[in-house]
C-alpha positions as CSV (number, residue, x, y, z in Angstrom):
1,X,-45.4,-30.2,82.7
2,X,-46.4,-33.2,83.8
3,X,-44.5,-36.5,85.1
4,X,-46.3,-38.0,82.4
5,X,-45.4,-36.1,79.5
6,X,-41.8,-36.2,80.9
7,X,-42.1,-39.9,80.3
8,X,-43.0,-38.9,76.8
9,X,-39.9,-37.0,76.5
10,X,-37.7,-40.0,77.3
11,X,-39.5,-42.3,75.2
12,X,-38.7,-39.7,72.7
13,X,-35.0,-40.3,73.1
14,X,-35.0,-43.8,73.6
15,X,-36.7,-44.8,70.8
16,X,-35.0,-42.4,68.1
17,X,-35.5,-39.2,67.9
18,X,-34.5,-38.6,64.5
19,X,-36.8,-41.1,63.2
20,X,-40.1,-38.4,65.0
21,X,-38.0,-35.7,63.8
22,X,-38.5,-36.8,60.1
23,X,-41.6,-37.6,60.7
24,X,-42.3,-34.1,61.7
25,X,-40.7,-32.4,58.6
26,X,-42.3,-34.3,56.2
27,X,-45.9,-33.8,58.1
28,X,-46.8,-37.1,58.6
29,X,-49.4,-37.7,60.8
30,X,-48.1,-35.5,64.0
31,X,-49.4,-31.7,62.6
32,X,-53.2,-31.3,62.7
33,X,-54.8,-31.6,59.5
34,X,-57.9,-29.3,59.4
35,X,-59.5,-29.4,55.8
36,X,-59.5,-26.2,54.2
37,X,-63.1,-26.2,54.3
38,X,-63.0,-26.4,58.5
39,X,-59.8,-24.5,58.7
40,X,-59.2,-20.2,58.7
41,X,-55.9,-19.4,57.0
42,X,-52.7,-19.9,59.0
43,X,-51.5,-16.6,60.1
44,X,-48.2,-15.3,59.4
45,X,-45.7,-14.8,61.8
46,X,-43.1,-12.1,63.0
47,X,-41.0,-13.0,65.9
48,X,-39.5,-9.7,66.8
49,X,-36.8,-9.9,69.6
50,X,-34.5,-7.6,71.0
51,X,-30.4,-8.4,72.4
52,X,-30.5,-7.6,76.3
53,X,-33.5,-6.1,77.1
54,X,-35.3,-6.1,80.7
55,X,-39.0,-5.6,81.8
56,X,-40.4,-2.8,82.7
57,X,-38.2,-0.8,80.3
58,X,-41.3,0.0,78.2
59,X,-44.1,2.4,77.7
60,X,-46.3,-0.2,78.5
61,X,-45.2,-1.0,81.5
62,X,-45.1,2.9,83.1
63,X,-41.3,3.6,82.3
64,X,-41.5,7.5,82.3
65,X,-38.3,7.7,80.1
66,X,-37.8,5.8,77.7
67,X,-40.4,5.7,75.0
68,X,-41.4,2.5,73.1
69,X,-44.5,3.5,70.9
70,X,-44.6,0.7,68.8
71,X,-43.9,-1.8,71.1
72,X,-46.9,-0.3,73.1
73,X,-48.6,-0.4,70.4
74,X,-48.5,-4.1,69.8
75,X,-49.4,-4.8,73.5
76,X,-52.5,-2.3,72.8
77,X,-54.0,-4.5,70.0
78,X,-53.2,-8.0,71.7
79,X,-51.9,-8.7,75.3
80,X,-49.1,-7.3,77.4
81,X,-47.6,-10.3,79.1
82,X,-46.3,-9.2,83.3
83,X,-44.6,-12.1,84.4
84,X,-42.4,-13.6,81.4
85,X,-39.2,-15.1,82.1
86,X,-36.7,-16.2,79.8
87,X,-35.2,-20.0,80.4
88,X,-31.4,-18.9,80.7
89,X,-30.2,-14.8,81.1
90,X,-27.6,-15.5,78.5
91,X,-27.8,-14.9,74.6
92,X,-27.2,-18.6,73.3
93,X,-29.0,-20.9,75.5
94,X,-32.4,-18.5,75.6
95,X,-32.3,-18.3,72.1
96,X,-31.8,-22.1,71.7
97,X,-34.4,-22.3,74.2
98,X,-37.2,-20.1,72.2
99,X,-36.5,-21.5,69.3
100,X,-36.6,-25.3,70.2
101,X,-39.0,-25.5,73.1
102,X,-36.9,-26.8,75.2
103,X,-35.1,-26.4,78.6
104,X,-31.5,-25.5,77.8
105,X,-30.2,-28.2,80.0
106,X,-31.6,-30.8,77.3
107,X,-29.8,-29.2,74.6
108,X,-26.6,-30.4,74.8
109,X,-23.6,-28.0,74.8
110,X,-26.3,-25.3,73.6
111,X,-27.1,-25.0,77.0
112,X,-23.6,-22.6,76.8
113,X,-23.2,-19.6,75.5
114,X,-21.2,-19.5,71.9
115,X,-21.7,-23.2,71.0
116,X,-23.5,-25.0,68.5
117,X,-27.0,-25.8,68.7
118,X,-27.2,-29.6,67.0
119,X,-29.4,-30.6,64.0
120,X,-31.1,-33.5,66.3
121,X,-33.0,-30.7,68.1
122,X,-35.9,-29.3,65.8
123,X,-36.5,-26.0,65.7
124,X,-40.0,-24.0,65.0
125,X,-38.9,-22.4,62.1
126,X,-38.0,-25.9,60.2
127,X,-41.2,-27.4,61.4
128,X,-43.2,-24.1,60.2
129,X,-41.1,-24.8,56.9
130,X,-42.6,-27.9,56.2
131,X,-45.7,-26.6,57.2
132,X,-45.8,-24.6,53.9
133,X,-43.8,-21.3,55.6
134,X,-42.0,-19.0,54.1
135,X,-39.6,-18.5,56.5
136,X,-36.5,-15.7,57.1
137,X,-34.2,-13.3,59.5
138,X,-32.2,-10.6,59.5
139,X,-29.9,-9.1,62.1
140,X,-28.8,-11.6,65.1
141,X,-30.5,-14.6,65.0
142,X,-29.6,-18.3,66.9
143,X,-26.4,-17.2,68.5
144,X,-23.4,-16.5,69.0
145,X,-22.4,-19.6,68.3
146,X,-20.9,-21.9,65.4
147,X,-22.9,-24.0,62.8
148,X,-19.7,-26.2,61.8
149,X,-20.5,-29.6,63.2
150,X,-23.3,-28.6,64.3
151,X,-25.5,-30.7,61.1
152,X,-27.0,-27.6,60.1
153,X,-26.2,-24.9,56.6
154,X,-28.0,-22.2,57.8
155,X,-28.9,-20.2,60.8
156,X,-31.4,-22.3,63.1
157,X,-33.3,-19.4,62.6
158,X,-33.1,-19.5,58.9
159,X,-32.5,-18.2,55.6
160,X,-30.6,-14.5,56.2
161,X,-32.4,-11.4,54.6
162,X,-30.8,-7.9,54.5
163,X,-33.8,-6.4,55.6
164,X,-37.7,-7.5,56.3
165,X,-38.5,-5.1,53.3
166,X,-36.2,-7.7,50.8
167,X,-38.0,-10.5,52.8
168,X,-41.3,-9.1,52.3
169,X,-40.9,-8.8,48.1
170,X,-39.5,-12.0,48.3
171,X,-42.3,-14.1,49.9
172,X,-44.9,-16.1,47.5
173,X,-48.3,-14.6,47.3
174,X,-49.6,-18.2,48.1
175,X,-47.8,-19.1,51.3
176,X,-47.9,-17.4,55.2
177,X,-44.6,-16.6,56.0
178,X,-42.3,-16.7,59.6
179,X,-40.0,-14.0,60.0
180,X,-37.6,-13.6,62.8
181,X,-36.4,-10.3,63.5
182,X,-33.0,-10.1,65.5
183,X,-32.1,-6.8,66.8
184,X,-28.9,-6.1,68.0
185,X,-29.7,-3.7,70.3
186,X,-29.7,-2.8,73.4
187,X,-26.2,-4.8,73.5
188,X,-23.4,-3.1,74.6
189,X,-21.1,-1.3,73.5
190,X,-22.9,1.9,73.9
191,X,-21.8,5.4,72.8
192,X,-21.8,7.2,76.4
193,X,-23.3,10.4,76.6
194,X,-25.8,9.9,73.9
195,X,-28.7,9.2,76.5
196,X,-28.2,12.8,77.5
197,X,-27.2,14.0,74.0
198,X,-30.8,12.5,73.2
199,X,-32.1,15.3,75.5
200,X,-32.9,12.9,78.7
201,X,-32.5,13.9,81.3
202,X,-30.4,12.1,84.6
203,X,-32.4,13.1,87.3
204,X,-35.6,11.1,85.9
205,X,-33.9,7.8,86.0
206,X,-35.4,5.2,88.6
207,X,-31.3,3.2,89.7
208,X,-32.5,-0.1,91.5
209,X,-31.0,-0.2,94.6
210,X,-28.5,-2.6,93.5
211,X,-26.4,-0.4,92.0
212,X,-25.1,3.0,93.8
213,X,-27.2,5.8,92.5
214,X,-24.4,8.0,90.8
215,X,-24.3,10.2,87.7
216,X,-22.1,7.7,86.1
217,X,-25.2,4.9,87.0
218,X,-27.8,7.2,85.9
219,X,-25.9,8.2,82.4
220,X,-25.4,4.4,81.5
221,X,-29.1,3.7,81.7
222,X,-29.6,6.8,79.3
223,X,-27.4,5.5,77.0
224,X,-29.1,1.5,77.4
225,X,-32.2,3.9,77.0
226,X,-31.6,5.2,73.8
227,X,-31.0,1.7,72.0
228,X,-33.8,0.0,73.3
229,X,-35.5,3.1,71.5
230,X,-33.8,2.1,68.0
231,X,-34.6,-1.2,69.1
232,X,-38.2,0.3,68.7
233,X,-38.1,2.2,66.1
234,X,-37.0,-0.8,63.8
235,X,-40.0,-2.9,65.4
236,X,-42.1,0.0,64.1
237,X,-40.9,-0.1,60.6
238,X,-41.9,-3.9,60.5
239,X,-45.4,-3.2,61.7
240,X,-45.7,-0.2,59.1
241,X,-44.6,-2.5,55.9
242,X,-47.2,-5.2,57.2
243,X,-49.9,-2.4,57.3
244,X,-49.4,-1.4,54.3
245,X,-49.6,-4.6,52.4
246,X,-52.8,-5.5,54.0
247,X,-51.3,-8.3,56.1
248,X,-51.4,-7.4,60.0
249,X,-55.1,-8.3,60.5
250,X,-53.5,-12.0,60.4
251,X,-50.1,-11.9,61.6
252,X,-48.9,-13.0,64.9
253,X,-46.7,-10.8,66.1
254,X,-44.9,-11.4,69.2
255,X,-41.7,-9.1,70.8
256,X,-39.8,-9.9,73.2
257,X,-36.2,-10.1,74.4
258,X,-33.3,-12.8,74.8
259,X,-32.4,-12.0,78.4
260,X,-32.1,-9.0,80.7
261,X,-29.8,-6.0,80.9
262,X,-25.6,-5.8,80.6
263,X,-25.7,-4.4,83.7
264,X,-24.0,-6.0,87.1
265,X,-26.2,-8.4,89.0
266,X,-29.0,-8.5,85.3
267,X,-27.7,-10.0,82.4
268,X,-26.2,-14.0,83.4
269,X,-27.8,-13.6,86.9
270,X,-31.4,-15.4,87.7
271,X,-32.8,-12.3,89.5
272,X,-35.9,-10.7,87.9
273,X,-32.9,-8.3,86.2
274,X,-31.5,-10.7,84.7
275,X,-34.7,-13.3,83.4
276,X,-37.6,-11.1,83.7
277,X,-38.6,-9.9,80.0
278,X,-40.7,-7.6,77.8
279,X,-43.6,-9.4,76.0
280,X,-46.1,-8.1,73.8
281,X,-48.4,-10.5,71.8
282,X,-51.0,-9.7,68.7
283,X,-52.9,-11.4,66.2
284,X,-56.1,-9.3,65.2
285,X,-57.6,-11.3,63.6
286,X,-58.4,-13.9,66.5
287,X,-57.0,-12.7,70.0
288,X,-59.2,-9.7,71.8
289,X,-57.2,-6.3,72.2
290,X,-55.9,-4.8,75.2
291,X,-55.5,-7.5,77.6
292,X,-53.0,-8.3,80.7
293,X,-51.7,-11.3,81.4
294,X,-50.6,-12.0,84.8
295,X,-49.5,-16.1,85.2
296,X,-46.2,-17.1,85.0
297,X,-44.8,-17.5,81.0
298,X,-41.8,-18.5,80.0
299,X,-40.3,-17.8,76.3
300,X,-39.5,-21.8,75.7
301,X,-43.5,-21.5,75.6
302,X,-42.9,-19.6,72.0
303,X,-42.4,-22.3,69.8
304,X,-45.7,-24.2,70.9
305,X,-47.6,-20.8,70.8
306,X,-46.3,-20.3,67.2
307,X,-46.6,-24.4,65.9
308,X,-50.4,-24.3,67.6
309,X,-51.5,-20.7,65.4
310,X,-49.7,-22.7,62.3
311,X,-52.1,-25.7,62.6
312,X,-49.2,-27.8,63.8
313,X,-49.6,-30.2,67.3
314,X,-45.8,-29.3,69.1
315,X,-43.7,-32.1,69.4
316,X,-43.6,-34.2,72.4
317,X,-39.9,-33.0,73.5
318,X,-41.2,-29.9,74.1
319,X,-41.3,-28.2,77.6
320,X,-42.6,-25.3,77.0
321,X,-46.4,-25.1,76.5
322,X,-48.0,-23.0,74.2
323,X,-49.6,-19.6,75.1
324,X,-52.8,-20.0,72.6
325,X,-55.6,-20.2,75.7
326,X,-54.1,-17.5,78.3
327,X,-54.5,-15.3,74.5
328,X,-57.5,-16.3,73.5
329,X,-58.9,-15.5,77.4
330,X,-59.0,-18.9,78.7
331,X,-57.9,-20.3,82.0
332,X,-54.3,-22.3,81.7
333,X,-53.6,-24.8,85.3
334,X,-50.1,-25.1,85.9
335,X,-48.8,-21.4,85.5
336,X,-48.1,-20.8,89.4
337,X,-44.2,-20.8,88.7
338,X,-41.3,-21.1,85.9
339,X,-38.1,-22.3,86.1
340,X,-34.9,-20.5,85.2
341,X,-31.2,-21.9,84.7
342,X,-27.9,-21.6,83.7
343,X,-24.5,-23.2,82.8
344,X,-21.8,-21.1,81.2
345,X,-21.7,-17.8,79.8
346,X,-18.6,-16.3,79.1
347,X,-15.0,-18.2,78.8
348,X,-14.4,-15.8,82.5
349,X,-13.3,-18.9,85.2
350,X,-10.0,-21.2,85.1
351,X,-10.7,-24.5,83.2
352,X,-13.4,-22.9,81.5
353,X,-15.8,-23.4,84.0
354,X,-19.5,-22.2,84.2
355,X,-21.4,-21.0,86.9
356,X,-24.1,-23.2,87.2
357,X,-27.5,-22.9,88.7
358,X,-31.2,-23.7,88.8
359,X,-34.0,-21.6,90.5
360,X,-37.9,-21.4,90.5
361,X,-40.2,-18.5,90.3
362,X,-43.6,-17.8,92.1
363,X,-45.4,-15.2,92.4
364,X,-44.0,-14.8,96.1
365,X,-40.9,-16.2,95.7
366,X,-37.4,-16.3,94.3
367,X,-35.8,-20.1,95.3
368,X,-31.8,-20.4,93.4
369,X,-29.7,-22.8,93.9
370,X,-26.0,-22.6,93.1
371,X,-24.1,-26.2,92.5
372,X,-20.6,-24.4,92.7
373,X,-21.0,-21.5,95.5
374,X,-17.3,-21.6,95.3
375,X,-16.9,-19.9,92.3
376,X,-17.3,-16.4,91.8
377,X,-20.7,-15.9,90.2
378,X,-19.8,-13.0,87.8
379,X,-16.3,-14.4,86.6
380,X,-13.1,-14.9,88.1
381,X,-11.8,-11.5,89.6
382,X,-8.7,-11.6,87.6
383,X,-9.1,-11.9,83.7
384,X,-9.0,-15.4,82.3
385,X,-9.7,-15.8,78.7
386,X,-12.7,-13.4,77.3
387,X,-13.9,-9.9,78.4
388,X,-11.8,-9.2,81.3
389,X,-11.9,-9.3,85.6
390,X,-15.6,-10.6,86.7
391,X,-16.0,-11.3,82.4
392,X,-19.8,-12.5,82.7
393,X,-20.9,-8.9,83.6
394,X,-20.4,-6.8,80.0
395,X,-17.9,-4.1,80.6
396,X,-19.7,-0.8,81.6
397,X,-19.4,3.0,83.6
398,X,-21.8,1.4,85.9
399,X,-19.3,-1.7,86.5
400,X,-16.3,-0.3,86.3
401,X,-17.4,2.5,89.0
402,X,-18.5,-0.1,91.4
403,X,-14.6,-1.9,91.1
404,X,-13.1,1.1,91.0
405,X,-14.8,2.6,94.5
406,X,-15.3,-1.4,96.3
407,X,-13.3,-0.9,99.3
408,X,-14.9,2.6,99.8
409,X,-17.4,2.3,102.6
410,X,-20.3,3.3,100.5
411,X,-19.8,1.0,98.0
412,X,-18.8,-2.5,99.5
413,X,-22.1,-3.4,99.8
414,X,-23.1,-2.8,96.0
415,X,-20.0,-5.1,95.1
416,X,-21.1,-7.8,97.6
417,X,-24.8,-7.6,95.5
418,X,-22.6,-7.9,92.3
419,X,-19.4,-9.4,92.2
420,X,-19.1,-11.1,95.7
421,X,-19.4,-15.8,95.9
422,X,-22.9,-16.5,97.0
423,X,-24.0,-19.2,99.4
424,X,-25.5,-22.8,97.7
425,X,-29.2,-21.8,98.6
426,X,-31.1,-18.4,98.0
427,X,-34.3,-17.7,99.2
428,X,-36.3,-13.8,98.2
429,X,-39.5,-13.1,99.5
430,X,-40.8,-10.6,96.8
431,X,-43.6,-9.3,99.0
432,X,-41.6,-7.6,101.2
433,X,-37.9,-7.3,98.9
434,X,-39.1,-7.4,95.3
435,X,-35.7,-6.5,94.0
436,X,-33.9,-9.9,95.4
437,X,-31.5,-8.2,97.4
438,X,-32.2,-10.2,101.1
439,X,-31.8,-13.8,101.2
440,X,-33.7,-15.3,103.7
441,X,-32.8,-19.0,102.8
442,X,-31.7,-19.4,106.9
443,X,-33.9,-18.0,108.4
444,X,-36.5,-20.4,110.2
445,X,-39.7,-19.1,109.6
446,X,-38.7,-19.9,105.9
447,X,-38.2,-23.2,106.3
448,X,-41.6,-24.7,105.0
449,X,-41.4,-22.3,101.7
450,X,-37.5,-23.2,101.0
451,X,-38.1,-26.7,101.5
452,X,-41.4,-27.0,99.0
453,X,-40.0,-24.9,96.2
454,X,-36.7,-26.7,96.3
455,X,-38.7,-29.8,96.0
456,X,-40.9,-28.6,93.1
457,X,-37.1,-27.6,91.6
458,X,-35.8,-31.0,92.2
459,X,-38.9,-32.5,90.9
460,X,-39.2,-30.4,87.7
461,X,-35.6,-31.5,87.3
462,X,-36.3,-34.8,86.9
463,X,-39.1,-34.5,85.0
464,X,-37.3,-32.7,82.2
465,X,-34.3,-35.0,83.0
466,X,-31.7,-32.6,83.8
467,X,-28.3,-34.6,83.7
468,X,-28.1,-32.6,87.4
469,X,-31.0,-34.3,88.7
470,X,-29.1,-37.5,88.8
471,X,-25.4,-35.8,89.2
472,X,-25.2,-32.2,90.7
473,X,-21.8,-32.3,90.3
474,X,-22.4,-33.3,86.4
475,X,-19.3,-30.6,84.5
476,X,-20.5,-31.8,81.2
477,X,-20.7,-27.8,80.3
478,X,-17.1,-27.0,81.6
479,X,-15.9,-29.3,78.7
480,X,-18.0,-28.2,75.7
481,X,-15.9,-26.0,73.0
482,X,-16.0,-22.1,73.6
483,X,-16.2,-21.1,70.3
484,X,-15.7,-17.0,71.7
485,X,-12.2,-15.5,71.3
486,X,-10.3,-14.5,73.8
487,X,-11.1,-10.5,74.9
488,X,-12.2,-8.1,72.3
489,X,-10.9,-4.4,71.7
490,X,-13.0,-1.8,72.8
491,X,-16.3,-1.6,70.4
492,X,-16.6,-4.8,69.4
493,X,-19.9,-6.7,69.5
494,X,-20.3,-10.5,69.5
């Protein structure tokens, strides 16, 4: 983005927002108006996205073990996205961040998980709505989080179905329709054993070196395995329903996931386990099959992608830039990096407090930068409110063996990678350590790279107008409600 359009953005704000906002809704003058005449129908649109999910962990992508057939499928007929980042690794803010465009950090106490995502921030789905759109979910949707207060009745990500099949009969004849799927896998819990149960088998798991390489380690994956296959399978039964009604010539269909793994140093973390995701794009009927996408994407660049196929110009607040050219096979400037972020997950520090962070992504590089490197990344190591001792890694065989065995001599260094405070600058060079686990942020011959990606961090901060660009020390977070209850029984999703 440029410093320009950043300008934009603040005029935006400064001269009302919800005056553009009801402009946009009732499709004055800011969406495209093609005739009919110039103008191929508007495609309809199924936003298929799955609850912790982390790339590579696909057909598609040469996983030996697990098998995702449809989603395979889907990157067979379109494009298969390899560098796609979500904004934030946590549930809330990605989702508020895919489905208003935005960097978390302008979202208000949405950049949080469980909080409320507020009606002055428009959402794709209300602007495909007053496009004409039929529009719909099922499963897990914007969240967790609470609408009360928020100015909204309904889910940002709209009217709740049972099922796409309900949806599906439902829709007019006359009208494209937008229909997010929410799956609620692969969130933990999991039932253990069932990877193997499934007749997979241990010894074929890759563990990342992160985590000690243990037949505990390797059944856990199994397990995570076997729902991103369910995860799958429901994706499948979407695509069938749309073949058989004649409509997937001219659907979009894009599948992805919120944010990466609910394993130890993934899910809540800004390595690649943790942001890195899935993404598989089609739309027959206009982008070329069996491409590879290899620039830098992030998933706040849905919402344009989807509001550009609908006809619709995004609206300036928008940070995320819409995907239409890199599908269609044209050249996109700008997609060198992405930036990644977070605030707080889980209600796991005294005072509530977050763990808050920024960090930019090359090609070659990893850059993080942690505003309160005295805090315990993962959580405080005694319980505080929700989950339990280091709360913002999900409960787990592989986490529990790592606490359980952290003073043992072959296992202190996997709980430094995990659990252990990290200093206020990271460096990775991903040439030479692609899984993050060296930082090199000290070392001299680094110098030139940590000092120009921590400017184009600083810049891009400003640009968007992150409240930390002014204030690092901004706890604006720590203070937002926590609308999460205190630690669950065993079993219980959010």
């Amino acid at each position: 983005m440029t410093l320009s359009r950043s300008k934009q953005h603040l005029r935006w704000f400064r001269n009302g927002g919800s005056v553009a906002l009801a402009l946009l809704l009732a499709g004055c003058s800011v969406g495209r108006q093609d005739s009919p005449t110039q103008a191929p129908p508007p495609p309809n649109i199924i936003f298929a996205i799955a609850d912790d999910w982390s790339f590579l962990h696909a057909g598609a992508y040469g996983d030996k073990v697990v098998r995702t057939p449809n989603f395979d499928r889907v990157a067979r007929q379109g494009a298969l996205f390899n560098q796609a980042f979500c904004a934030v690794p946590s549930c809330t803010p990605s989702r508020g961040a895919i489905l208003t465009g935005q960097a978390p950090h302008r979202l208000g106490e949405a950049g949080n998980l469980w909080s409320r995502l507020a009606k002055e921030y428009p959402t794709y789905p209300e602007l495909l709505r007053a496009k004409g759109y039929w529009i719909g979910f099922t499963g897990k949707g914007w969240g967790p989080g609470s609408l009360e207060g928020s100015g909204r009745e309904e889910n940002p990500a709209g009217p709740r179905f049972d099922t796409f099949a309900a949806f599906l009969e439902a829709a007019p004849a006359d009208r494209p329709f937008y229909f997010w799927f929410g799956s609620h896998d692969p969130h933990r819990p999991y039932e253990e054993g069932s990877g193997r149960k499934s007749g997979k088998r241990p010894e074929d798991v890759v563990v990342p070196p992160y985590w000690p390489d243990a037949p505990e380690v390797r059944s856990d994956i199994l397990d995570y395995y076997v729902e991103v296959e369910r995860f799958d399978r429901d994706l499948g039964e979407i695509l069938n329903a749309l073949e058989a009604a004649g409509k997937l010539s001219n659907t979009l269909v894009i599948v992805t996931s919120d944010n990466g793994m609910p394993f130890p140093r993934a899910k809540a973390n800004l390595y690649d386990a943790g942001t890195r995701m899935p993404l598989a794009v089609a739309w027959p009927a206009r982008v070329p099959a069996g491409r590879t996408i290899e620039e830098l994407v992030g998933l706040a660049d849905i919402a344009p992608t989807m509001l550009e196929a609908a006809g619709l110009t995004p609206p300036p607040e928008m940070t995320g830039r819409s995907l239409l050219p890199l599908l269609l096979g044209e050249k996109q400037e700008g997609r060198e990096r992405v930036f990644l972020e977070r605030e707080r997950h889980a209600n796991v520090r005294r005072g509530n407090r977050g763990y808050p962070a920024r960090a930019v992504r090359t090609r070659e590089y990893l850059f993080v930068r942690n505003f309160a490197a005295e805090l315990w990344p993962a959580g405080d190591p005694e319980k505080w409110f929700s989950v339990g001792e280091f709360g913002d890694v999900d409960d787990s065989p592989t986490k529990q063996l790592i606490l359980r065995r952290r003073n043992e001599s072959g296992f202190a260094g996997y709980f430094r990678l995990c659990f252990e405070r990290r200093p206020s600058e990271e460096l990775y060079d991903l040439r030479n350590d692609p899984h993050q686990l060296n930082n090199v942020a000290l070392r001299p011959e680094y110098a030139e790279v940590k000092k120009e990606l921590g400017h184009a961090l600083s810049q891009w901060m400003k640009e968007t107008a992150d409240p930390r660009a002014v204030n690092p020390e901004d706890d604006r977070w720590d203070h937002y409600p926590f609308y999460g209850g205190a630690a669950r029984p065993p079993g219980k999703r959010p």
